[in-house]
C-alpha positions in Angstrom: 7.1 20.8 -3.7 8.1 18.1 -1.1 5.1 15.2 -1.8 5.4 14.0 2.3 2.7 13.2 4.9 3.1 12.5 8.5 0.3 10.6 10.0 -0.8 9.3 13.6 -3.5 7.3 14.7 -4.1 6.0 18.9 -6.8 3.6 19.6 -7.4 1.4 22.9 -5.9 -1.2 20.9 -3.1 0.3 18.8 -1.0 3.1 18.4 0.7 4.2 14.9 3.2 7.2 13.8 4.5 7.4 10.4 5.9 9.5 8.0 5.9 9.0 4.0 8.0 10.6 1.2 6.4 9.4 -2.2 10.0 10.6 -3.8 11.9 8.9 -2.2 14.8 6.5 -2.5 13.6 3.4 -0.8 14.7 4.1 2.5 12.7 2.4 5.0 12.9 2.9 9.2 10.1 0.2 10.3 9.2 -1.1 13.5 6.1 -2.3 14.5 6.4 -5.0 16.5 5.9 -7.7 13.6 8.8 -8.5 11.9 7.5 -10.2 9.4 4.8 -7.5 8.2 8.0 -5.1 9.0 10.3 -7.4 6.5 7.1 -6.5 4.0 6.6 -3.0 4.3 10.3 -2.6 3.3 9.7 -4.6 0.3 7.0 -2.5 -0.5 9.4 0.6 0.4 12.5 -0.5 -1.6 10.8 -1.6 -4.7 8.5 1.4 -5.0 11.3 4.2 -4.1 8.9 5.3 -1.0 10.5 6.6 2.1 8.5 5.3 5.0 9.4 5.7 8.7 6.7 3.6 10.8 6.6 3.5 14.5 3.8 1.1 16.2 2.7 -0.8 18.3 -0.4 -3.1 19.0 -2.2 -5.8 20.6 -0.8 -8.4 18.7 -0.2 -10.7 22.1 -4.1 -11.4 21.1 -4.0 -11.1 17.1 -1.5 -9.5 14.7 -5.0 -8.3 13.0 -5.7 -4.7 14.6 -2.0 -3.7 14.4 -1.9 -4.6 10.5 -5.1 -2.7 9.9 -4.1 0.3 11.7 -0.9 0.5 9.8 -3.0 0.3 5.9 -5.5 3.2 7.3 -2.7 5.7 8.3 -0.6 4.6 5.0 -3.3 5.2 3.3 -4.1 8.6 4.6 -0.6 9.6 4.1 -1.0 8.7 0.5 -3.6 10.7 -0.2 -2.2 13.5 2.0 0.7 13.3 0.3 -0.4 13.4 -3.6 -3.2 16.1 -2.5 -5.5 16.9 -5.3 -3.7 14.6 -7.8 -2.8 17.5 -10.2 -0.3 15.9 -12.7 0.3 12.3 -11.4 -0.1 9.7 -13.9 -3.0 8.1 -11.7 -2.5 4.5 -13.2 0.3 1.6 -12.8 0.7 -1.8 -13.1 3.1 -4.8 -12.6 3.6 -8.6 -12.8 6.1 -10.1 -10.5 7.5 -13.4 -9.8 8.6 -14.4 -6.7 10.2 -18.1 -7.2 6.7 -20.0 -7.8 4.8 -17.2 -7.3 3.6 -14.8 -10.2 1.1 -11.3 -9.3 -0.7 -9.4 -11.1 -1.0 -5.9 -9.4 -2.7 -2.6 -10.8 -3.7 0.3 -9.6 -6.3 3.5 -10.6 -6.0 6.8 -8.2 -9.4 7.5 -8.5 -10.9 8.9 -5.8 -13.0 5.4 -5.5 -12.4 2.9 -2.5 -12.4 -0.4 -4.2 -10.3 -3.8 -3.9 -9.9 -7.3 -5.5 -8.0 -9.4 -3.9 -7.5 -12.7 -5.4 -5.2 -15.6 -4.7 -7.0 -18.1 -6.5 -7.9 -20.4 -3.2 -4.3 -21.1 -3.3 -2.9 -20.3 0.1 -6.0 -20.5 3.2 -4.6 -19.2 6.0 -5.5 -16.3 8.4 -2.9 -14.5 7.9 -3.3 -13.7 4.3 -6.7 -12.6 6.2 -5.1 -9.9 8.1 -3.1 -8.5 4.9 -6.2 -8.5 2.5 -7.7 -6.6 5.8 -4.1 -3.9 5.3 -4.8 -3.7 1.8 -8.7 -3.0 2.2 -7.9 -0.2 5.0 -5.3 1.2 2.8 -7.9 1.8 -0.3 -10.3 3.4 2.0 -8.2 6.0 3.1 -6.2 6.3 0.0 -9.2 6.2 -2.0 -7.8 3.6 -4.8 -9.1 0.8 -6.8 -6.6 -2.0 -5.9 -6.6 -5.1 -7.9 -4.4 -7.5 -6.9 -4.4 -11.4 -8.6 -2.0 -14.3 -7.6 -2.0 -16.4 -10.5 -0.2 -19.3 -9.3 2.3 -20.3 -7.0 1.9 -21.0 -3.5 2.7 -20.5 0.5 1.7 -17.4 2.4 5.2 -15.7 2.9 6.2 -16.0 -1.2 2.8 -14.9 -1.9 2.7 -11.9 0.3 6.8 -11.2 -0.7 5.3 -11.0 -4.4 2.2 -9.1 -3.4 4.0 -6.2 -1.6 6.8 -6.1 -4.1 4.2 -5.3 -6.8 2.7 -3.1 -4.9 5.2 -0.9 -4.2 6.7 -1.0 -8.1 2.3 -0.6 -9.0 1.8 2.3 -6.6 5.3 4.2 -8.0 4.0 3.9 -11.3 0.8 5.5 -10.4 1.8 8.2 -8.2 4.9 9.7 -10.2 4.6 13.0 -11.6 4.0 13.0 -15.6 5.3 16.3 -17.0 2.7 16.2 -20.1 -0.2 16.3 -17.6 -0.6 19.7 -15.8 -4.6 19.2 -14.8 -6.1 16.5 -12.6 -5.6 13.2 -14.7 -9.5 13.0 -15.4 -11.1 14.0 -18.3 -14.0 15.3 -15.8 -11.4 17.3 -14.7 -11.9 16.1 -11.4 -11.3 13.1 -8.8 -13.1 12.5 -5.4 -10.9 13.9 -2.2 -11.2 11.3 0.4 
């Protein structure tokens, strides 16, 4: 069974079409008008084997803000479209990844519960680390993960974020990929929130 999900989303201030295949090769089509949040998402696509096709557009003549956020709620609903009830995935994942002067810490729990930390330690202040926490918060709701993401040192918003989205995608791989001991939903409740 294919584990794909087309989603679109069209607001006043944005407009979003993408497509995800969580077993995938890394193959990436993204443009969204950003290039540098484009130059992320394939990061995110290449490290974590995700096939992602994104098509979007926003207001970002005003602020890059809406657009980024719009992009985390329909990759998030794809997510959760895509892994459906969660039968047989191994739900968690976790990496650490350096990125020159840069080390994260990212893990990951499909648990049917929207929750994020987001810590860089204070080390980079700048608003558009803002907007990305803001991808990453949208992207839990709709997915319906617990996120944690911790920069423990290093510097600079574009090494940061490189790091960030690299171990997200390697994170999110581990998480979602298929474990063939497991044949139930991966709780011993036997069950895990839809969102």
């Amino acid at each position: 069974m294919l584990r794909e999900a087309e989603v679109k989303r069209k607001t006043q201030e944005t407009e979003v079409s993408l497509y995800l295949n969580l077993d995938g090769s890394g193959k990436s089509s993204i443009d969204t008008g950003y290039p540098f949040f484009d130059h992320m998402l394939r990061l995110f696509c290449w490290h974590g084997f995700f096939d992602l096709k994104i098509k979007a557009q926003g207001d970002i003549q005003v602020d890059e803000h809406h657009l980024v956020e719009d992009v985390g709620i329909c990759l998030g609903k794809a997510l959760s479209n895509a892994i459906r009830d969660k039968r047989g995935i191994k739900r968690y994942g976790w990496s650490l990844v350096p990125m020159d002067d840069v080390l994260v810490l990212c893990a990951v729990d499909i648990s049917g519960r929207a929750s994020i930390n987001f810590d860089i330690k204070n080390k980079v202040k700048d608003r558009i680390i803002d907007s990305f926490r803001d991808f990453f918060k949208a992207f839990c709701n709709f997915a319906g993960i617990t996120l944690h993401v911790d920069v423990l040192y290093g510097g600079g918003y574009h090494h940061v974020l490189e790091g960030i989205f690299k171990s997200f995608g390697i994170t999110l791989d581990q998480a979602t990929q298929m474990e063939e001991r497991r044949k139930d939903i991966p709780s011993s409740k036997g069950y895990i929130e839809e969102v």
